[in-house]
C-alpha positions in Angstrom: 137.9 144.7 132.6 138.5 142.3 129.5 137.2 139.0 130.3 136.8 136.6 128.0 133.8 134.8 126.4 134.7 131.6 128.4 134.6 133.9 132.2 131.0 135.1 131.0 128.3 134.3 133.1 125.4 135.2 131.0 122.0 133.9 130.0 121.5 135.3 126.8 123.6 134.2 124.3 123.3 137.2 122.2 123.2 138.6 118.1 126.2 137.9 116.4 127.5 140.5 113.9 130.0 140.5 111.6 131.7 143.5 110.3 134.5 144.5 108.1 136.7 147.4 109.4 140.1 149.0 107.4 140.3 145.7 106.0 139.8 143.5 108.8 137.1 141.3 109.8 135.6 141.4 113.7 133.1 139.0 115.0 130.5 141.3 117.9 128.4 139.5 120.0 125.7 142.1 121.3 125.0 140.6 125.2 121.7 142.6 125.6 118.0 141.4 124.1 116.6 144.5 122.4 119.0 147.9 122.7 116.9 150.9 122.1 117.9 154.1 121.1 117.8 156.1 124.5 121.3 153.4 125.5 124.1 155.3 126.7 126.5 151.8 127.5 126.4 148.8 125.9 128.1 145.6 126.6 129.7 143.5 123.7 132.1 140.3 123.0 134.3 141.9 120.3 136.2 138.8 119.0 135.9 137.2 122.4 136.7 140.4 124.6 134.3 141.6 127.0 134.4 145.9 126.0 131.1 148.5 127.2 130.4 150.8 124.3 129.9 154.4 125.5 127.9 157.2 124.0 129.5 160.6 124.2 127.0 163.7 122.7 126.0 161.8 119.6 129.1 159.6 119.2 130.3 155.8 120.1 133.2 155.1 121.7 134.9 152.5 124.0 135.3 152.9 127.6 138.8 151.5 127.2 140.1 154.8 125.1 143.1 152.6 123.9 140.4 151.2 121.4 140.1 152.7 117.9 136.9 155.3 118.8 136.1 154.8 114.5 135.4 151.6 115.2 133.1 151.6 118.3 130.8 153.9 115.5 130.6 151.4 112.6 129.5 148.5 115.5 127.2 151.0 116.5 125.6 151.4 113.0 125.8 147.3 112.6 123.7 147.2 115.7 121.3 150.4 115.0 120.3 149.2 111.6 119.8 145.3 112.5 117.6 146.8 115.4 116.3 149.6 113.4 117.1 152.4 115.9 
């Protein structure tokens, strides 16, 4: 499931986003056009690693459950206020 930016056959190049998380700094690359509020997945490049954002009731998490689930929220929030969703 992780591919890598260079094994992406996309299109769209997608919105970059940076954020700052327990003092470290990730690099998102959203890979769909206009994300609305109804989503339930959501595809990313986090720092060059194909991961699918899942929503759960009214939290984010990431399908890989290895992943820090805090973290899937605060991408979340980057995204839903640059879209304003």
């Amino acid at each position: 499931m992780e591919d890598t930016i260079g094994q992406l056959n996309t299109a769209y190049k997608g919105q970059i986003f940076r954020i700052t998380y327990q003092e470290r700094d990730f690099q998102i690359q959203l890979l769909k056009k206009c994300p609305t509020k109804e989503e339930t997945e959501l595809d990313i490049l986090l720092d060059g690693l194909l991961q699918t954002l899942v929503k759960n009731k009214e939290r984010w998490s990431f399908q890989q459950h290895e992943l820090d689930q805090d973290l899937a929220n605060h991408i979340w929030r980057a995204i839903s206020l640059r879209y304003r969703l």
